[in-house]
C-alpha positions in Angstrom: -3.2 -16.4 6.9 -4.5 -14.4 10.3 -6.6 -11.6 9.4 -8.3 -8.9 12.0 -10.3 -5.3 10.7 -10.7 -2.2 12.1 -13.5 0.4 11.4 -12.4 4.2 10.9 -15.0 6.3 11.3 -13.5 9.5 9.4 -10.9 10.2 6.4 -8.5 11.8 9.4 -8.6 8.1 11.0 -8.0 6.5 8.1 -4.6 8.4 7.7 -3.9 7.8 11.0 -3.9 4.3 10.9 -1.4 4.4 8.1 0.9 6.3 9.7 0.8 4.0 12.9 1.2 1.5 10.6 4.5 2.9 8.7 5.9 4.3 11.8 5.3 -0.2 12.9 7.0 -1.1 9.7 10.0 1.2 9.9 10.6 -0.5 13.2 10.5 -3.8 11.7 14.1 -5.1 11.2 14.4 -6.8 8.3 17.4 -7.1 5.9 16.0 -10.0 3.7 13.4 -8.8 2.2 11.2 -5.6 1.2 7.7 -4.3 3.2 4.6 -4.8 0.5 1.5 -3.7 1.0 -1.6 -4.7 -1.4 -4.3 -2.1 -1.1 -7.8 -4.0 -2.6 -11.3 -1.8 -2.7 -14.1 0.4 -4.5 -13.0 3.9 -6.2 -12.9 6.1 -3.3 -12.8 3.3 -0.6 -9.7 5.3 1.0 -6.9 3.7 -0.5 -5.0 6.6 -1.1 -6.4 8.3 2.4 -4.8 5.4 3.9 -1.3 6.2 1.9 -1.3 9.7 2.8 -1.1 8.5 6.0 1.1 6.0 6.0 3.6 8.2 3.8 3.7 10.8 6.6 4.0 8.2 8.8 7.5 7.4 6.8 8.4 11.2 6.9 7.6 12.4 3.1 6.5 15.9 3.3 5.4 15.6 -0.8 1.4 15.2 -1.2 0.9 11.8 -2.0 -1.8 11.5 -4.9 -2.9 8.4 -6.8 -0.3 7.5 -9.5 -3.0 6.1 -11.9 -1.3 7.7 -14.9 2.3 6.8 -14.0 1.8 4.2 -12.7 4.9 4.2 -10.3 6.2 7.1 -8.1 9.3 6.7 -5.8 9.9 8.8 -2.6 13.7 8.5 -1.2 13.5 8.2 2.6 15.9 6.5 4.6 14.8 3.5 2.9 12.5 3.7 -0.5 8.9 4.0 -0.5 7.6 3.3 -4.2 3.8 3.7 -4.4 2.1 1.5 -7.3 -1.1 2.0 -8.9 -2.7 -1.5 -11.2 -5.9 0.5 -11.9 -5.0 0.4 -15.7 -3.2 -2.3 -15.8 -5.0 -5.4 -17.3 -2.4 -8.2 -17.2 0.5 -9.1 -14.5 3.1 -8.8 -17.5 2.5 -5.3 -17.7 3.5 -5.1 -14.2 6.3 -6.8 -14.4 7.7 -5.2 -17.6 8.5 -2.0 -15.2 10.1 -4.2 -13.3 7.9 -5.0 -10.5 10.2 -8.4 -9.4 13.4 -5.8 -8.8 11.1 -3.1 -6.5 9.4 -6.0 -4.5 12.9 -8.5 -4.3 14.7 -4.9 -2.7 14.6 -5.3 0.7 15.9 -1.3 0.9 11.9 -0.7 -0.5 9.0 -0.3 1.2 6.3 -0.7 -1.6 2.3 -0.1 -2.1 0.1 -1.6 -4.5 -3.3 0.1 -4.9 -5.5 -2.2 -6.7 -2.9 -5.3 -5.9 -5.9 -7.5 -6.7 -5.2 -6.8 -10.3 -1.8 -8.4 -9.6 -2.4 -11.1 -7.1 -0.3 -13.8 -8.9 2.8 -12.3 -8.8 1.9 -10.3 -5.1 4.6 -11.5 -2.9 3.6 -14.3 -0.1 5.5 -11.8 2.7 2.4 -9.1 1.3 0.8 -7.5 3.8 -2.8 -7.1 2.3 -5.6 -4.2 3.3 -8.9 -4.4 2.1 -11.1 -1.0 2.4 -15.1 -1.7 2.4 -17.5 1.1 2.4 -19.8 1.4 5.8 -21.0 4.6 4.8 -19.8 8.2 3.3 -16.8 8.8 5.9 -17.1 5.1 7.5 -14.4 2.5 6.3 -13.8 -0.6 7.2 -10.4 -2.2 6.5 -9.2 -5.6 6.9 -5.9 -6.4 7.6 -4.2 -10.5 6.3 -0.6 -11.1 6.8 0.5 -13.1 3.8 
């Protein structure tokens, strides 16, 4: 697994990165198998930041917010972009009894796990995994591991 990091030094930086990464994975030609991303850090470590970014990066004009209620929201873009939030969920089952396998086995999604840690047994191996570490109040730094 090759890992590299980056440091952003503001919550505008943050989103940009995402959205240079979605614009990267919208480019990516794959019929197989769906994008994942598993987004691991503290409350407030710019997880969602990052997915506001990288939803604008896809071209959704909706505000994305943390689905930490719902659990799952879907955005129809060309392709789909289905953002998951395991912050209340305590066991992988759970997960999968809203039928995680189908979203991640589409390759026509492009899906986001915030707190994917919760979840890292049944994370696929093609996940694409972001860690966000605190450096200071707008300072992030976030490590990036190709499964």
């Amino acid at each position: 697994m090759s890992s590299k990091y980056l440091i952003t030094n503001s919550p505008s930086q943050t989103k940009k990165f995402g959205e240079v990464l979605a614009k990267k994975i919208l480019k990516t030609k794959s019929k197989k198998i769906s994008q994942i991303l598993g987004l691991e850090g503290d409350l407030g470590g710019g997880k969602t930041t990052f997915l506001q970014g990288f939803a604008k990066g896809l071209g959704i004009k909706e505000k994305i917010l943390s689905p930490t209620f719902v659990i799952i929201r879907k955005f129809k873009i060309p392709k789909t972009f289905i953002h998951i939030d395991c912050y209340r969920i305590q066991k992988p089952k759970e997960i999968l009894d809203l039928g995680f396998k189908e979203i991640v086995s589409d390759p026509k999604n492009i899906v986001a796990v915030e707190w994917a840690d919760r979840i890292r047994k049944i994370m696929p191996k093609n996940t694409i995994w972001l860690r966000f570490e605190f450096k200071d109040k707008k300072k992030r730094k976030i490590t990036i591991k190709h499964g």
